[in-house]
C-alpha positions as CSV (number, residue, x, y, z in Angstrom):
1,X,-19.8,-39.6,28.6
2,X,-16.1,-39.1,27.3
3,X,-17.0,-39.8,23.5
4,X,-19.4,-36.7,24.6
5,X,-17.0,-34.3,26.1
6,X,-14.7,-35.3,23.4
7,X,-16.7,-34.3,20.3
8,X,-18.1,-31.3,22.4
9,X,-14.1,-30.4,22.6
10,X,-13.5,-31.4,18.6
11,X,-16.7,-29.3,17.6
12,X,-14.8,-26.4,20.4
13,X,-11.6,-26.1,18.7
14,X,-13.3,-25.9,15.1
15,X,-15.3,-23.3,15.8
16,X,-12.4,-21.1,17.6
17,X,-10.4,-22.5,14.1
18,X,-13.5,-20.9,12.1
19,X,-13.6,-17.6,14.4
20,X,-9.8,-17.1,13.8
21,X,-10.1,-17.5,10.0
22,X,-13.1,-15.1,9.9
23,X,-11.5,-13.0,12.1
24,X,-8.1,-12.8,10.0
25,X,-9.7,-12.2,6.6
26,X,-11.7,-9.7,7.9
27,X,-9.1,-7.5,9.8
28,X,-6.5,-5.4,7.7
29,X,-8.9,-4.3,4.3
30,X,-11.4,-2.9,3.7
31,X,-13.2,-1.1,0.6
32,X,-11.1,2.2,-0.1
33,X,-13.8,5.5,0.4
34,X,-14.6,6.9,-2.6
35,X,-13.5,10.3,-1.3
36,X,-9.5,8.3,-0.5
37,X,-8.2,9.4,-3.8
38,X,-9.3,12.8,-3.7
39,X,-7.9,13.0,-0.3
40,X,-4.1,12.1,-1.3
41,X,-4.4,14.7,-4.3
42,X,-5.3,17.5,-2.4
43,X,-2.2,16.8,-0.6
44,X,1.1,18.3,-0.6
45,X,4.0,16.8,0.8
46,X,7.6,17.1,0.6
47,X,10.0,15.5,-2.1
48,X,13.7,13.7,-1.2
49,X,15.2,17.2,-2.3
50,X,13.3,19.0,0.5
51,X,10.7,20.6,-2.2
52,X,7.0,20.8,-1.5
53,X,5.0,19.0,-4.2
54,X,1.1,18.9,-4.9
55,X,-0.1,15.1,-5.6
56,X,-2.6,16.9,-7.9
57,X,-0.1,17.0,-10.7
58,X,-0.6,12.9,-10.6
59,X,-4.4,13.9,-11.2
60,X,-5.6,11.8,-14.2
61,X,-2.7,9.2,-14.2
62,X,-2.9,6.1,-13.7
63,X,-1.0,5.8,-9.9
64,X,1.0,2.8,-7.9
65,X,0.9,4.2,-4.7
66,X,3.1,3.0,-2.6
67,X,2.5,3.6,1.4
68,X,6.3,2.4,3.2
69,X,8.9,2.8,5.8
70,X,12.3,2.8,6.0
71,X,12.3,0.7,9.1
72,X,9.9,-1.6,7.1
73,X,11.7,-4.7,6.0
74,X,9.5,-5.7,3.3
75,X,8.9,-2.6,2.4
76,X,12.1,-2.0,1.4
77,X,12.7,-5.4,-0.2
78,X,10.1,-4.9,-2.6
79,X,11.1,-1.3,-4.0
80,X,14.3,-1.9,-6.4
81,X,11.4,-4.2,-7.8
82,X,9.2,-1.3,-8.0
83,X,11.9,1.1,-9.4
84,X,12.7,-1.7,-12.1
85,X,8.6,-2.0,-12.8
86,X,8.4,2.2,-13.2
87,X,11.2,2.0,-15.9
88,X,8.5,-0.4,-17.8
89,X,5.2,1.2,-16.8
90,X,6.4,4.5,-17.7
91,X,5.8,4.6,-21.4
92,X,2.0,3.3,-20.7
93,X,1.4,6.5,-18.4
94,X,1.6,4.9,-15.3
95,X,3.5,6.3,-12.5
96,X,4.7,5.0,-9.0
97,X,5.0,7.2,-6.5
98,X,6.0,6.6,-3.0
99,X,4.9,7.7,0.4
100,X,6.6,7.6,3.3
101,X,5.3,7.1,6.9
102,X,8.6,8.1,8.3
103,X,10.8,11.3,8.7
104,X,11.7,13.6,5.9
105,X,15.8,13.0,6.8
106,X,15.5,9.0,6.8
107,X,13.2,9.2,3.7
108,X,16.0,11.8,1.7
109,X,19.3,9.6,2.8
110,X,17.5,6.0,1.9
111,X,16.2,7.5,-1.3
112,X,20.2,8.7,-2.3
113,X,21.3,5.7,-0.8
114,X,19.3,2.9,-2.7
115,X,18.7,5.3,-6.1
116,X,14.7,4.7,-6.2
117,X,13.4,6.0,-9.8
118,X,10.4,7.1,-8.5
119,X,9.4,10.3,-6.6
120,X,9.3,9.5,-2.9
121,X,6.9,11.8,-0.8
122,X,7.4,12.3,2.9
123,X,4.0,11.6,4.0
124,X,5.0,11.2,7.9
125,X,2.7,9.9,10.4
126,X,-0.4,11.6,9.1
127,X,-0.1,9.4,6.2
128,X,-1.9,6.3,8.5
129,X,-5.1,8.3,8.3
130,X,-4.5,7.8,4.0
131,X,-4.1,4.4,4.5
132,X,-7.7,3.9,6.3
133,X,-8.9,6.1,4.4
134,X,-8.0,3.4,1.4
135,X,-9.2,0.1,3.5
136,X,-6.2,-0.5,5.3
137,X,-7.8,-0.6,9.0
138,X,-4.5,-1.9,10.4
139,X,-2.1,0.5,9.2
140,X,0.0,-2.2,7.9
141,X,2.8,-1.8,5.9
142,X,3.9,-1.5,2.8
143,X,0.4,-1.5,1.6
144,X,0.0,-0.8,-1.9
145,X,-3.1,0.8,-3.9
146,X,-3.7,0.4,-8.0
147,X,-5.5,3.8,-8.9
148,X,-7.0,4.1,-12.8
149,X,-6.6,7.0,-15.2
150,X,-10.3,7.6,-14.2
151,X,-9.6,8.0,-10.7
152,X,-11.1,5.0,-9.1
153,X,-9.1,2.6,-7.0
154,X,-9.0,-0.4,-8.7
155,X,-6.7,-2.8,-6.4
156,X,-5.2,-2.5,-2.9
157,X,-2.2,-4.7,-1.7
158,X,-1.3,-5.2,2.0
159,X,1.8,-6.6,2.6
160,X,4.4,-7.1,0.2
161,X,4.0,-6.8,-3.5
162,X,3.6,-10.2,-5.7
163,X,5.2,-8.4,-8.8
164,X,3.6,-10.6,-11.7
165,X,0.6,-10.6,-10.0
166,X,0.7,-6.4,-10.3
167,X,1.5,-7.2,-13.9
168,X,-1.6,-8.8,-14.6
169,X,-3.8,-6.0,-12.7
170,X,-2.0,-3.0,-14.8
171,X,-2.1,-5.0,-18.0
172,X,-5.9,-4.6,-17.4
173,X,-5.6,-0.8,-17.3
């Protein structure tokens, strides 16, 4: 009778073990909507200088888009990485831009502060419905989507940015 309740107990915690797995992978991504890029492009949204800018000029580039915080540890972590990457990528015709889920002000003084070399947007809170929209359920940040000249998302990233294995996924662009 205990060697029963005992491998009814074992079998128990591996299932809850399973469930939790499942459970994990499943939550944070899913597939971006088709309609996710065409969505940020028709978008305008302020620069660090206060300026209003229309994401369609990015229109038939390839994009890093890069969906962050200032109050986001990692997220800030990773971007003098991503600055250093858009001095490389640049000559290939592939541009980082930055959105920011955070307030125009914080976004304009951590841009002079920190001298990011690529254009920061101040996407505010409404920027959470873009990040769904690309198959970040959560909302988590900094999440991170590869976009191709054609258009069509080719990569998201949640959480922060393995550099080389970015490297990899642009070098197949």
């Amino acid at each position: 009778m205990k060697k029963n309740k005992l491998a009814f107990g074992a079998i128990a915690v591996l299932c809850m073990a399973l469930g939790l797995f499942w459970g994990l992978h499943r939550i944070g991504q899913e597939p971006p909507k088709t309609s996710a890029v065409d969505k940020l492009l028709s978008q305008s949204m302020t620069d660090t200088s206060g300026q209003l800018q229309h994401l369609a000029q990015w229109k038939q580039r390839a994009l890093i888009v890069n969906f962050w915080a200032t109050w986001c540890a990692p997220c800030v972590q990773e971007m003098p990485a991503l600055s250093a990457l858009q001095s490389e990528i640049a000559p290939d015709g592939i541009q980082i831009i930055g959105v920011g889920i955070d307030s125009a002000a914080n976004i304009a003084q951590f841009a002079a502060k920190y001298q990011i070399t690529y254009p920061l947007y101040t996407g505010g809170i409404n920027a959470t419905d873009l990040l769904r929209e690309f198959g970040d359920k959560e909302g988590g940040l900094p999440f991170t989507v590869l976009i191709g000249h054609d258009g069509r998302v080719r990569k998201t990233y949640l959480g922060r940015l393995k550099m080389e294995a970015l490297r990899r996924e642009l070098a197949g662009l």
